[in-house]
C-alpha positions in Angstrom: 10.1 9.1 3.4 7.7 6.8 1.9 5.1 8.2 -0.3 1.2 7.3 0.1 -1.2 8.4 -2.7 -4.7 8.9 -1.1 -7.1 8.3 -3.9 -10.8 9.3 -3.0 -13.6 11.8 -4.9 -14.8 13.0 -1.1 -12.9 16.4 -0.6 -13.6 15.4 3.4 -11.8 11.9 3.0 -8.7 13.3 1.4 -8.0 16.2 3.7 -9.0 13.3 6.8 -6.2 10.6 5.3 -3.7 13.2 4.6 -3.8 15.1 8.0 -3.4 11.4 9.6 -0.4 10.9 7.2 1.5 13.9 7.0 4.8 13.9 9.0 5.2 10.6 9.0 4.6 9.8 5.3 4.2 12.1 2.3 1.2 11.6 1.7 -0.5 13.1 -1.9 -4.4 13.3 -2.1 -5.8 12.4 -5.7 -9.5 13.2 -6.7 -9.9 10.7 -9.0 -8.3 6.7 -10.0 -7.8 8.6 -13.2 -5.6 11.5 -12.2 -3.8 9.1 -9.9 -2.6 7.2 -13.2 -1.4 10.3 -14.9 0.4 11.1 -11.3 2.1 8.0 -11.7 4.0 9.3 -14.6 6.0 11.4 -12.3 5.9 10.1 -8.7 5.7 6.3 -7.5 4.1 5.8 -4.3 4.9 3.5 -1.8 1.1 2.3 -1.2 -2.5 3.7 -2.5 -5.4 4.3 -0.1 -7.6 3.6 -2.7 -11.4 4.3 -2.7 -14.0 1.6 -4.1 -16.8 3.6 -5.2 -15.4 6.7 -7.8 -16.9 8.3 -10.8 -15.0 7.7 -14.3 -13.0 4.9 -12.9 -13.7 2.6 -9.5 -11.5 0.9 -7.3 -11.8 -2.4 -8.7 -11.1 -1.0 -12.0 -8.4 0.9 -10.8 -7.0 -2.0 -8.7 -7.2 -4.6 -12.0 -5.2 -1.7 -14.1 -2.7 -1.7 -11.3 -2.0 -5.2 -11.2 -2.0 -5.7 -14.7 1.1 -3.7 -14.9 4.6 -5.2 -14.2 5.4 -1.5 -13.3 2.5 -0.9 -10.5 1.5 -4.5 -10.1 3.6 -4.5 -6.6 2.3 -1.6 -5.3 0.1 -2.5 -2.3 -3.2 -1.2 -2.4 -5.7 -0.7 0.5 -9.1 -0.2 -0.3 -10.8 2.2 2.0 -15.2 1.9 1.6 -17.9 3.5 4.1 -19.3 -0.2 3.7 -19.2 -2.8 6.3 -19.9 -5.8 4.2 -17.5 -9.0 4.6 -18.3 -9.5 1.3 -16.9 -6.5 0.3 -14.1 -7.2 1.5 -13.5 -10.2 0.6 -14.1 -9.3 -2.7 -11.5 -6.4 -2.4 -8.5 -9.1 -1.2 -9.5 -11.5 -4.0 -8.8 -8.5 -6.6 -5.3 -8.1 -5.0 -5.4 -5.5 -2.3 -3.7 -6.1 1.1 -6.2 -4.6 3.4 -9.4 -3.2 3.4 -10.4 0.2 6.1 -13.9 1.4 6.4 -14.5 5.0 7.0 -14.5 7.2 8.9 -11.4 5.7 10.3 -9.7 6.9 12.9 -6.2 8.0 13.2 -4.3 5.5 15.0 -5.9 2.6 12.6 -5.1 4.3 9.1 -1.6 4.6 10.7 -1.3 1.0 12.0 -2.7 -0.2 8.5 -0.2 1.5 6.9 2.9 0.9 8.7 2.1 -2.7 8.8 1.4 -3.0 4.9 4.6 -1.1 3.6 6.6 -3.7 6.2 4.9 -6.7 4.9 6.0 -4.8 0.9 9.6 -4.4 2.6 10.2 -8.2 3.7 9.1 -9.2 0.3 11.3 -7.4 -1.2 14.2 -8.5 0.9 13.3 -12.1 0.5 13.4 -11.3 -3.2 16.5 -9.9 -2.7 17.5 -13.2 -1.2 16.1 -15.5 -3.4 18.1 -13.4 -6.2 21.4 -13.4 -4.7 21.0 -16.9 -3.5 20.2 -18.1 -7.6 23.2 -16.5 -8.8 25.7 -18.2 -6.4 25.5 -15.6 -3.8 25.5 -17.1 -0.9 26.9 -14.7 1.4 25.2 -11.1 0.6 21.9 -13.2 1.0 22.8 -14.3 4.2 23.9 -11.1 5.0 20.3 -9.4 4.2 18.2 -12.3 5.8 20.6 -11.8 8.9 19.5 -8.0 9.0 15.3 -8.6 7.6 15.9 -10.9 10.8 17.1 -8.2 13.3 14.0 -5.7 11.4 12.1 -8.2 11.6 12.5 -8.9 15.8 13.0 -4.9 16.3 9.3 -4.3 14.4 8.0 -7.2 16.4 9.2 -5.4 19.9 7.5 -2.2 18.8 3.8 -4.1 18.6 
């Protein structure tokens, strides 16, 4: 089960996210950017819900720290903001996040988000994969995995 680190200072917000999540992800709610870095230490999550506007430590901040470590740099990050602003988010995908959710949200959306972020993180790891299999001679086990991110691939795309 992939796991989904909520990161938000609104109580409400947390408990929101993590009802949507639970059952189909494990999904941890964090208080702070800061406590989610010392989480970190101990569990690595999947993807971060990550809110912009925290005291100690913002999103952006957060989001910077995150990619500017080989470790969590890969980690994709959705930025979740009660603000409408194009801006905004605009500003949030140039920092390096994947996708950007205003609140309140509802259900269905966080979910869709999600699922569609953590497969866009799984094919680029499987064309990784690939690209490392194919620059050490090996042509066949890449072919094999691009022949089965192909058959994912078509079986995700039947689902939407």
């Amino acid at each position: 089960m992939k796991t989904i680190f909520i990161v938000d200072d609104n109580n409400t917000n947390l408990l929101m996210a993590k009802e949507a999540l639970d059952g189909v992800y494990r999904a941890l709610a964090v208080p702070s950017a800061l406590k989610m870095f010392a989480l970190m230490a101990k569990v690595m999550p999947d993807l971060i819900l990550l809110d912009m506007e925290m005291p100690e430590m913002d999103g952006y901040t957060a989001l910077t720290k995150l990619k500017g470590n080989e470790r969590t740099a890969r980690i994709p990050v959705i930025f979740l903001t009660a603000y409408t602003n194009d801006l905004l988010a605009s500003q949030a995908l140039e920092a390096g996040a994947v996708d950007f959710i205003t609140k309140p949200f509802l259900k269905p959306t966080l979910l869709n988000h999600v699922s569609t972020q953590l497969r866009v993180a799984e094919l680029e790891d499987a064309i990784d994969a690939i690209h490392d299999r194919l620059s050490n001679g090996y042509i066949r086990p890449a072919l094999d995995i691009a022949t089965e991110v192909r058959r994912e691939r078509l079986l995700w795309t039947d689902k939407t």
